[in-house]
N, C-alpha and C positions, 0 to 999 in steps of 0.2 A: 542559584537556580539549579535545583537536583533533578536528574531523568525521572520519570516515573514510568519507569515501565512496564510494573504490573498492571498501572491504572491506563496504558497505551494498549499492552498487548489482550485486554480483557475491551476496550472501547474496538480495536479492529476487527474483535472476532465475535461485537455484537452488529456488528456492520456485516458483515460474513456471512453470519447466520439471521440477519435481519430478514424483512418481508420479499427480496426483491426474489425471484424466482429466475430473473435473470442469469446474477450471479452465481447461486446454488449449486444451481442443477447442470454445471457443464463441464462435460466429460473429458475434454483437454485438460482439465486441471488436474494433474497429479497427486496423490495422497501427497500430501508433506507442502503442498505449494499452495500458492495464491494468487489471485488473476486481481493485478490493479489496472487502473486506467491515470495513466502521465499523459500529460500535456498541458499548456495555457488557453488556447482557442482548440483547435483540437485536439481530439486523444485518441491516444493511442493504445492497445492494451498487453500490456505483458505478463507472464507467467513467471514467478519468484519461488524460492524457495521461504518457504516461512522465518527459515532461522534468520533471511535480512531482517526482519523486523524488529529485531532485537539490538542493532545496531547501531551505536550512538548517529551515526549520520545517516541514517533510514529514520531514525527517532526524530530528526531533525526536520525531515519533511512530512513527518505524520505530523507534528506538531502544526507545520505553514497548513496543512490541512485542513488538520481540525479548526483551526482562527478562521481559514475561511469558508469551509463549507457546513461546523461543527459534526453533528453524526447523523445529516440526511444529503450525504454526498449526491449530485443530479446524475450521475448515472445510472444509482442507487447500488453502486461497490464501490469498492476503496479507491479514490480518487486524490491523486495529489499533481497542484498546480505548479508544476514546474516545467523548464524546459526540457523537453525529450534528449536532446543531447544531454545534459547534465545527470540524469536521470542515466542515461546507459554508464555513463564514467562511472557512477557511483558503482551498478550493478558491477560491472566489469573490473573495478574496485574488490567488492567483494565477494567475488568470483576467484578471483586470484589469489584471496589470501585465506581463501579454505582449502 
């Protein structure tokens, strides 16, 4: 099983720039970053830098992603179903090791 990450990081940033107008247009988001929505029942939303998405275990949860929402996520942005604590470990993760 190989990454694909050109075919990950081109499927996120047609979710990005998809129809919602939600996600687009909001000024919190910093050049260089990207607002997803974590959580299993509820979500949460955080601000990332782009470069996590490139990251074998960022990969790993875009991937649980796409299986279950494929690329009409219901909030209509990047949404991955995992738990919010897991989710900060990973950030914080790699946070640290840039």
């Amino acid at each position: 099983m190989g990454i694909r990450l050109p075919s990950m990081i081109h499927n996120v940033k047609h979710i990005i720039k998809g129809k919602s107008l939600h996600c687009r247009n909001q000024p919190d988001v910093p050049k260089g970053h990207v607002a997803i929505y974590v959580g299993e029942m509820q979500r949460k939303r955080f601000v990332v830098p782009i470069s996590y998405l490139s990251h074998p275990s960022f990969q790993d949860l875009l991937n649980r992603a796409e299986e279950e929402f494929g690329f009409n996520p219901p909030m209509g942005c990047l949404t991955i179903p995992c738990r919010e604590e897991a989710f900060i470990n990973l950030a914080s993760t790699l946070q640290a090791s840039s």
